[in-house]
C-alpha positions as CSV (number, residue, x, y, z in Angstrom):
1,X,131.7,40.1,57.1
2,X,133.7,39.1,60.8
3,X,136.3,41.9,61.4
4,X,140.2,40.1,61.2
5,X,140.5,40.1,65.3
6,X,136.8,38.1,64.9
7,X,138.0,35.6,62.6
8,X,141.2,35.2,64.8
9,X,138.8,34.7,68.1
10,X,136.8,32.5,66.6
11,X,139.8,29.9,65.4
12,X,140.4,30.1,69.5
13,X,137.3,29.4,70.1
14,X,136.5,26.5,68.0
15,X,139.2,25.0,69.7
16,X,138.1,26.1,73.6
17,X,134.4,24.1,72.6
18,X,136.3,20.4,72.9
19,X,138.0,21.4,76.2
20,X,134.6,22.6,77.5
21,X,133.2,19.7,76.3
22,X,135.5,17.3,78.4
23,X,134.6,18.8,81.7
24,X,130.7,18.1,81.2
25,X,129.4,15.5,83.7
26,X,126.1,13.8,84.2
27,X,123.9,15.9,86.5
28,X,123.2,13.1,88.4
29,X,126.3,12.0,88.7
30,X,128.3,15.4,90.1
31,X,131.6,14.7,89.8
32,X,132.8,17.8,92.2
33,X,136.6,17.5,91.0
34,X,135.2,18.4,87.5
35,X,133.7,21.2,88.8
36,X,136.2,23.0,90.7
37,X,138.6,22.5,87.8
38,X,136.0,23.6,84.8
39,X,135.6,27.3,87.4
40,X,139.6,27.6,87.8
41,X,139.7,26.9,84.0
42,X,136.4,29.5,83.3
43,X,138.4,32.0,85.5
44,X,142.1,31.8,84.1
45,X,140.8,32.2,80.2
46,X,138.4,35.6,81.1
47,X,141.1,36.7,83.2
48,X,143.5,36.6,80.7
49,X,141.7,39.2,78.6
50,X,142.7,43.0,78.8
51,X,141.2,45.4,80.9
52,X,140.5,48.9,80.2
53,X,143.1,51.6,81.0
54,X,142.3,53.5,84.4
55,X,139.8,50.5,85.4
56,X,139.5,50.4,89.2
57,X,137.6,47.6,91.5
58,X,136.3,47.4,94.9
59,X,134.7,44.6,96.7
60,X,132.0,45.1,99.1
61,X,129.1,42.6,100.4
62,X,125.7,43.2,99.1
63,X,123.0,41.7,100.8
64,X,125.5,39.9,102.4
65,X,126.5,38.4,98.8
66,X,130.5,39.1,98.1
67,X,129.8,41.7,95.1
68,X,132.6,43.8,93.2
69,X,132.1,47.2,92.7
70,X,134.1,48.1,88.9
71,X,134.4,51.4,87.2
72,X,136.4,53.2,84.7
73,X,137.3,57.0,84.6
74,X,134.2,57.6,82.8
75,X,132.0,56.0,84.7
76,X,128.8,57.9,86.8
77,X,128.5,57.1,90.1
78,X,124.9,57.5,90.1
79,X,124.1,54.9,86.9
80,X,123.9,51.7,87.9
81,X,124.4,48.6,86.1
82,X,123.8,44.9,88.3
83,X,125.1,42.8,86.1
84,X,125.0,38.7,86.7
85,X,127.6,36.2,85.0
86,X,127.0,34.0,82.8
87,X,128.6,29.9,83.7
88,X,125.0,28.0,83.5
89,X,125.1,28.3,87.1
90,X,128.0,26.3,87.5
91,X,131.4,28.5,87.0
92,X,132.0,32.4,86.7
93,X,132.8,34.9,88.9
94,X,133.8,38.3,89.6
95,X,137.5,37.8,88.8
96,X,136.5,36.0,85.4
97,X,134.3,38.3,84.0
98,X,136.3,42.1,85.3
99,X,138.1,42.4,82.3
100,X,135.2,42.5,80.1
101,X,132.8,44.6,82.3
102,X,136.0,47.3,82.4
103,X,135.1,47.7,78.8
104,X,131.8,47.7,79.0
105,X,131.9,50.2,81.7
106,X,133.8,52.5,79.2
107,X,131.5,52.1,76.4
108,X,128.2,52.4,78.5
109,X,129.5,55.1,81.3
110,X,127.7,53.1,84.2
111,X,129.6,51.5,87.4
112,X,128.3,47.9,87.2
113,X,128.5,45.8,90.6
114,X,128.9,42.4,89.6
115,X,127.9,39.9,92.7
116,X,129.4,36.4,93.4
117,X,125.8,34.8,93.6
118,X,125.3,30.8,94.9
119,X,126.5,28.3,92.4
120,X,125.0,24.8,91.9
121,X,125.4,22.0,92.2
122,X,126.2,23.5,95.8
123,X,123.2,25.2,95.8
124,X,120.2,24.5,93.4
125,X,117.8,26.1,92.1
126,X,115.9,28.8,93.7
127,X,119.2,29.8,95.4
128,X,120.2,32.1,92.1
129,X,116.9,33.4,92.4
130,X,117.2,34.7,95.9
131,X,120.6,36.1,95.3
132,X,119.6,38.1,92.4
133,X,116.7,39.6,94.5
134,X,118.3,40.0,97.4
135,X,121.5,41.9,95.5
136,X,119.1,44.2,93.9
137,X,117.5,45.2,97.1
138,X,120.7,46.0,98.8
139,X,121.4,48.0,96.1
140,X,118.6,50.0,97.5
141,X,118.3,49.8,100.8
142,X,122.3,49.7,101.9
143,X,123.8,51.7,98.9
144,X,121.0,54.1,98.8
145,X,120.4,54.0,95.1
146,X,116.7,54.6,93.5
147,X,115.3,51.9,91.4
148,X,115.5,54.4,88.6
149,X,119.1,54.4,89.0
150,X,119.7,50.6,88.7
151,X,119.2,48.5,85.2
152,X,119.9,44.4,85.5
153,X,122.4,43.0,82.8
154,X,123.8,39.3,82.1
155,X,125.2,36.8,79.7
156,X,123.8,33.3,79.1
157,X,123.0,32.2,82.7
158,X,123.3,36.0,83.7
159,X,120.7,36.5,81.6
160,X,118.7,34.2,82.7
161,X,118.6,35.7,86.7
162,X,118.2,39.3,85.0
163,X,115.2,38.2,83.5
164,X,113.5,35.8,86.1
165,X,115.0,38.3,89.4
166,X,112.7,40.9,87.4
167,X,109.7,38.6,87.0
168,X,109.8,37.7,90.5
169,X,109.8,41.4,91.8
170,X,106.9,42.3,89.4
171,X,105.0,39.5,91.1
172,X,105.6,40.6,94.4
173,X,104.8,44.3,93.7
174,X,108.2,45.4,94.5
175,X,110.4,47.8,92.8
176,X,111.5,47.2,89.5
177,X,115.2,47.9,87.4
178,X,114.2,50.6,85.0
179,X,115.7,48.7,82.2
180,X,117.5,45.6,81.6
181,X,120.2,44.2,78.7
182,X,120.9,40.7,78.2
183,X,123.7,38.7,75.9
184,X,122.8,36.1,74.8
185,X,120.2,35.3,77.9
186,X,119.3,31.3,78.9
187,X,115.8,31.8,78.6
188,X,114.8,27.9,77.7
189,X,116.9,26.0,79.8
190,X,114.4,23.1,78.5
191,X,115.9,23.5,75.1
192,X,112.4,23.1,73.8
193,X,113.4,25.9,70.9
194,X,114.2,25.1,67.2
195,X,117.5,25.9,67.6
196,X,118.4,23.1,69.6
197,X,119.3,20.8,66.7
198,X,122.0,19.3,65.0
199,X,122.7,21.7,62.7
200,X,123.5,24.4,65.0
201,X,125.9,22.3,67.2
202,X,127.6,22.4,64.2
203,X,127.6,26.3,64.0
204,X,128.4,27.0,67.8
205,X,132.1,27.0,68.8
206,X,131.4,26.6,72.2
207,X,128.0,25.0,73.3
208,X,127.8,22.5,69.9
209,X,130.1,20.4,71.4
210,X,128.5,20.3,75.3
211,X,125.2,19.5,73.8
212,X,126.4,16.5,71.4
213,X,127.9,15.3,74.5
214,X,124.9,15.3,76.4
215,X,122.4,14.2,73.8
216,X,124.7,11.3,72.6
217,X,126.4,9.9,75.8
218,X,123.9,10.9,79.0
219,X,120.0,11.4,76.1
220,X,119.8,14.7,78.1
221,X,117.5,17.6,76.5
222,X,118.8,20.4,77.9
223,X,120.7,22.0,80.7
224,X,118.3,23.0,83.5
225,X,119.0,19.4,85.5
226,X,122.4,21.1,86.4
227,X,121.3,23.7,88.4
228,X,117.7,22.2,89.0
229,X,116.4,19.4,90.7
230,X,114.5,16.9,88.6
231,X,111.6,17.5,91.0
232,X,111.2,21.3,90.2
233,X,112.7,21.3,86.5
234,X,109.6,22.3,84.9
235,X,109.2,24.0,81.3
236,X,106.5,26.2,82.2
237,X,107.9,27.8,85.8
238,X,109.0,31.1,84.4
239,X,111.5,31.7,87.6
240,X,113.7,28.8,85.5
241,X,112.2,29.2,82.1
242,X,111.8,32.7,81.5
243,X,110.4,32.4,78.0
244,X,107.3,31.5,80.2
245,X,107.3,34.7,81.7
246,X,104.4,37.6,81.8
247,X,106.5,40.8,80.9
248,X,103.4,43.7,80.9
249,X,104.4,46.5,82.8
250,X,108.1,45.7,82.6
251,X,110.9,48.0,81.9
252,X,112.9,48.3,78.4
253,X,114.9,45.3,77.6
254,X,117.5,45.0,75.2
255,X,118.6,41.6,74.0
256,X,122.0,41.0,71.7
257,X,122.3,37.3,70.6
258,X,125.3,35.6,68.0
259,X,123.7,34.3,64.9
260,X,126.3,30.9,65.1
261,X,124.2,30.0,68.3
262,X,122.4,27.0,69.8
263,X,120.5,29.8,72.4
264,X,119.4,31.8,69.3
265,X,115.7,30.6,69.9
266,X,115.7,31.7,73.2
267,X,116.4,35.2,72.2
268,X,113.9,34.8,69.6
269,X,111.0,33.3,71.4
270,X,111.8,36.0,74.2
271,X,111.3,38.5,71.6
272,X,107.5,37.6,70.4
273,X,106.9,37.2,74.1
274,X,107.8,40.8,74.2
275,X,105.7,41.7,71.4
276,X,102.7,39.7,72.9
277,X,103.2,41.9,76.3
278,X,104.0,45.3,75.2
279,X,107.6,45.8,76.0
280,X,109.3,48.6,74.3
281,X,112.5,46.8,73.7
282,X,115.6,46.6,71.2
283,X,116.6,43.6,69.6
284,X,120.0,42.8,67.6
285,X,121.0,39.4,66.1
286,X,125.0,39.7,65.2
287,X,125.6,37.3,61.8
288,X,128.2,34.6,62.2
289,X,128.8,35.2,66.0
290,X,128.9,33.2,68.6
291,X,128.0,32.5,72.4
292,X,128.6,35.8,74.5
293,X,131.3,36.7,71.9
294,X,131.5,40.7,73.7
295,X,133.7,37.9,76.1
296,X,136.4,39.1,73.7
297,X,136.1,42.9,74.1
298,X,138.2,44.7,72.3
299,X,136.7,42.8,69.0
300,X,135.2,45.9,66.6
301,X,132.0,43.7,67.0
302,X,132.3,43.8,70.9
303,X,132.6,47.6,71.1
304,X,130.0,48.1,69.0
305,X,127.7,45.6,70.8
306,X,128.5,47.6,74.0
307,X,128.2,51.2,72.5
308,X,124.7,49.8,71.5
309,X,123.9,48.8,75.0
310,X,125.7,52.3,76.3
311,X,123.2,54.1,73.9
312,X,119.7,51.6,75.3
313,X,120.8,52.2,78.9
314,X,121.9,56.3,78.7
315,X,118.6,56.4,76.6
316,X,116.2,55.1,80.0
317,X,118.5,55.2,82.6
318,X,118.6,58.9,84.0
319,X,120.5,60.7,86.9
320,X,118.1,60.1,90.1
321,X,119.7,62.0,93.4
């Protein structure tokens, strides 16, 4: 049973999926007004949220990349969490997404750095990629932190560059995260899952109404032509699709996904892939929620979802000096 302050989010939510909706553009038609209005819109409403008490940020360039820096009393210096937004590569920043990492720095103890990475459609696909390599690697070889120090984390979109910035590494033999979390990750930005039907639009407060909008008005599948061009949108390159992905040898991952979700068969699918490759990894489907719901933090459901991840990370992230 959804906690009251649930029930009360998700009334505000079911409400916030029609505004979304209106801002949702052809790809091929950009309309950049749209845009810039849907990220000032993205920012206000996570902005708006509370912070936790004591929180402190700092903003720094990583690679380069303009990254904040956010901890909370609690937090170790020397556990790192790089966490990427979530905005399907369109909208999200630092300054939308601070109040909710303050609490998730709390629950989990880390100090997350959270960089501003390349948006489309100013920059397309692999630009995301890049940036979540090259933010990783600064981490290293500017801020002097081991790889065993450092775990990736994201929501949605976020989730997605967690997962593909670790394939890419494995492949070129570089160091790896030593564990990774992901809300609700974007692994099929295809949409070739069976969750991408009518009967969960009707379920997800938030992205239900964006994809009846693009299946009706523009016969659009999915959402990878928004960030990729139609000449490298392809379902089986695992650096856009990372259900495609080869994960032996990886790290732990941890994947929490809302049960009221068009994106639940990515988190699904991800998790036999896991299976097939022999990742020790924790899984958590929360009943009746919805789309990066830990958005609203101080919901009993959202600290429970970050003392979970807390618990993952403390269990395989250790102190490396």
């Amino acid at each position: 049973m959804l906690s009251k302050e649930a029930v009360k989010a998700r009334n505000k939510y079911s409400k916030l999926g029609s505004v979304i909706s209106w801002f949702v553009f052809h790809p091929r038609k950009v309309k950049m007004w749209k845009v810039k209005l849907q990220r000032l819109n993205f920012n206000l409403i996570g902005k708006l949220n509370s912070k936790s008490d004591g929180a402190k940020k700092e903003e720094l360039l990583l690679g380069g990349i303009r990254t904040w820096k956010i901890t909370t009393p609690n937090s170790n210096p020397e556990k790192i969490l790089l966490y990427y937004h979530g905005g399907a590569y369109q909208v999200g920043s630092p300054e939308g997404y601070y109040p909710m990492l303050t609490h998730l720095a709390r629950e989990t103890g880390f100090t997350i750095y959270i960089p501003d990475y390349r948006l489309a459609p100013e920059h397309y696909y692999p630009a995301q990629l890049e940036d979540g390599v090259k933010t990783f690697e600064a981490l290293i070889n500017e801020q002097g932190y081991s790889p065993k120090q450092i775990a990736f984390g994201g929501d949605s979109a976020g989730g997605n560059m967690s997962l593909v910035t670790l394939l890419k590494l494995k492949e070129d033999g570089k160091n790896l995260p030593n564990a990774v979390i992901c809300i609700s990750p974007w692994a099929d930005p295809a949409a070739t899952g069976e969750s991408y039907n009518e009967e969960m639009c009707s379920k997800d407060l938030l992205l239900g109404p964006v994809f009846t909008k693009m299946w009706n008005e523009y016969g659009i599948d999915g959402f990878g032509g928004y960030f990729v061009h139609d000449d490298d949108l392809d379902a089986d390159n695992p650096y856009i699709c990372p259900i495609k992905g080869d994960y032996t040898n990886s790290p732990p991952i941890m994947v929490q996904v809302g049960g009221h979700e068009l994106l639940i068969s990515d988190s699904r699918t991800l998790k036999n892939v896991f299976d097939r490759d022999g990742v020790t990894y924790e899984y958590k489907e929360w009943d009746e929620l919805w789309h990066v719901f830990q958005l609203e933090a101080e919901m009993p459901e959202s600290v429970e979802s970050f003392k979970m991840f807390g618990s993952f990370l403390n269990k395989h992230i250790k102190v490396s000096v």
